[in-house]
MIDREN-463673 format. One record per residue (C-alpha): residue in three letters; z, y, x. Coordinates in pm, 1 decimal, m for minus. Last residue first. Layout:
// MIDREN-463673
REC   rest         pz         py         px
REC    ALA          Z          Y          X
...
END
This chain:
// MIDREN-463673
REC   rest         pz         py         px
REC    UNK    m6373.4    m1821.3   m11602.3
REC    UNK    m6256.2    m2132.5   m11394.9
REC    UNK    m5914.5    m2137.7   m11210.3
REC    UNK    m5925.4    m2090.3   m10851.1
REC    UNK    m5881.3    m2436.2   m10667.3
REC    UNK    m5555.1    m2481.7   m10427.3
REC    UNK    m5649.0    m2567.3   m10039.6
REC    UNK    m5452.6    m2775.5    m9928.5
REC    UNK    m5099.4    m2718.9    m9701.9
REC    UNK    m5041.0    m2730.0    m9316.0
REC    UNK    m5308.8    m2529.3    m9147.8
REC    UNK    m5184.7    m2176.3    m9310.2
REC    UNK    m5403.1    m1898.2    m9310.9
REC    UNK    m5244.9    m1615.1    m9437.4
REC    UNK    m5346.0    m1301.7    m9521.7
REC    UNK    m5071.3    m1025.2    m9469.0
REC    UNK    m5122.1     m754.9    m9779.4
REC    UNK    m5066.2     m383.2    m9774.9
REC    UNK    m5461.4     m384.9    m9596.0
REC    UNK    m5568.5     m477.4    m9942.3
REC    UNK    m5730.3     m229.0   m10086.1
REC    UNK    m5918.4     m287.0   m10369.5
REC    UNK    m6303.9     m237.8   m10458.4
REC    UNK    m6452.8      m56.3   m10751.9
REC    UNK    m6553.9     m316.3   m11007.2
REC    UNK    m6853.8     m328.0   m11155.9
REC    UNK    m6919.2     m684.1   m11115.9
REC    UNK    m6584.1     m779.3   m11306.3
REC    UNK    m6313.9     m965.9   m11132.5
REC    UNK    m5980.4    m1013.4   m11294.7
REC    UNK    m5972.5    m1366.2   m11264.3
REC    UNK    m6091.3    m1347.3   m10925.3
REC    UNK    m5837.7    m1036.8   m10870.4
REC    UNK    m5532.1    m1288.6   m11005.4
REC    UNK    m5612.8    m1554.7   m10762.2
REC    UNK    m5648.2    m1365.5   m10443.3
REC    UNK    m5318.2    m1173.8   m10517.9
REC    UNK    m5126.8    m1512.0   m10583.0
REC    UNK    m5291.8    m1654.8   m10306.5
REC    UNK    m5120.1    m1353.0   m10123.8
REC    UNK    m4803.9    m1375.0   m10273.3
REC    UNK    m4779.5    m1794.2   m10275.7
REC    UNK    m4851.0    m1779.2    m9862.7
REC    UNK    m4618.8    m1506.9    m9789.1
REC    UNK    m4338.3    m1700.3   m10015.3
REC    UNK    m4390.4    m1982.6    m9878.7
REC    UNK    m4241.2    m1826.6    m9522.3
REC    UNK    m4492.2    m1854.1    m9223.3
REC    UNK    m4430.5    m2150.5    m9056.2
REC    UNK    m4321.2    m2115.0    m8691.2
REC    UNK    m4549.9    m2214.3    m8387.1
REC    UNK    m4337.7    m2414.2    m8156.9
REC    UNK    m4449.3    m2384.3    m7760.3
REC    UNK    m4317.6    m2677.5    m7568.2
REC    UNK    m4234.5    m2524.1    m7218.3
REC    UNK    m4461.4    m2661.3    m6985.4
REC    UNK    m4305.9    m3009.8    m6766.9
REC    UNK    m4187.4    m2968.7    m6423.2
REC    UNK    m4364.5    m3056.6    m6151.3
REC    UNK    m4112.3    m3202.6    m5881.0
REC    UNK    m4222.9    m3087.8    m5510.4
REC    UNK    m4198.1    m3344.6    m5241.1
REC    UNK    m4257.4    m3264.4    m4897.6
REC    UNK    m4250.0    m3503.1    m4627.9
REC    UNK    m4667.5    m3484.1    m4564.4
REC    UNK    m4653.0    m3269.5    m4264.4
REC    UNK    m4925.5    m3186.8    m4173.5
REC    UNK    m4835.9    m2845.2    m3913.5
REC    UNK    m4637.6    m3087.1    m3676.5
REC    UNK    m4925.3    m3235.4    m3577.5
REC    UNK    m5154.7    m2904.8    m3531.2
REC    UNK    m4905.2    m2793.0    m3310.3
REC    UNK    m4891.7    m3167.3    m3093.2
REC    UNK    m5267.7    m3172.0    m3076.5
REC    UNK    m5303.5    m2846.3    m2925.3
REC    UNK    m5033.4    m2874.7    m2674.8
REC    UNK    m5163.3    m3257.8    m2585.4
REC    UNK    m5576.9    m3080.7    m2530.5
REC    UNK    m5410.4    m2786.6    m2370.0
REC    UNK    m5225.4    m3021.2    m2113.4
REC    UNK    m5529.5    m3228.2    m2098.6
REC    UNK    m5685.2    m2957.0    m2018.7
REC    UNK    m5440.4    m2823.6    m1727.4
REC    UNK    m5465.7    m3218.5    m1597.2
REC    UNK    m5798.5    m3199.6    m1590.8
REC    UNK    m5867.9    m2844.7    m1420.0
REC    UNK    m5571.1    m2974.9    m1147.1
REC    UNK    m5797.1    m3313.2    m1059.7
REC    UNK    m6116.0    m3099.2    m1039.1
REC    UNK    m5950.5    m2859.4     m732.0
REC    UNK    m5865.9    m2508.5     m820.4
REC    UNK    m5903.7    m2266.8     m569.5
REC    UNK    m5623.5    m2029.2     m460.0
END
């Protein structure tokens, strides 16, 4: 069976409509997804007292402080840092 040049169109333009049509119905734009917002993250305060017992520490060893010291440990203590308050001045010696 031979082919003539009218049948090798029409089978390509066949292809060329089957093609088209698949990759048609593969855009379709229809969708609509809602973003929804992030969660709002809330950072908690840290408790005042926390914050007065270690400036409380801090203070009371630079009163304290002599240059012969032997060092203190302090890994019983949480150190704060909190972003909310001013900073407090140490009292002079």
């Amino acid at each position: 069976m031979t082919s003539t040049p009218l049948l090798r169109r029409a089978r390509g333009a066949a292809l060329l409509l089957a093609a088209a049509a698949l990759l048609t119905a593969c855009g379709s734009s229809d969708d609509r997804h809602e973003t929804t917002p992030p969660p709002v993250v809330v950072t908690p305060t840290p408790p005042v007292s926390a914050i007065d017992a270690f400036f409380a520490l801090v203070r009371a060893r630079a009163s304290q402080l002599l240059d012969n010291d032997e060092p203190v440990e302090i890994d019983s203590v949480t150190a704060t840092a909190p972003e909310t308050t001013e900073p407090e001045p140490l009292p002079s010696t």
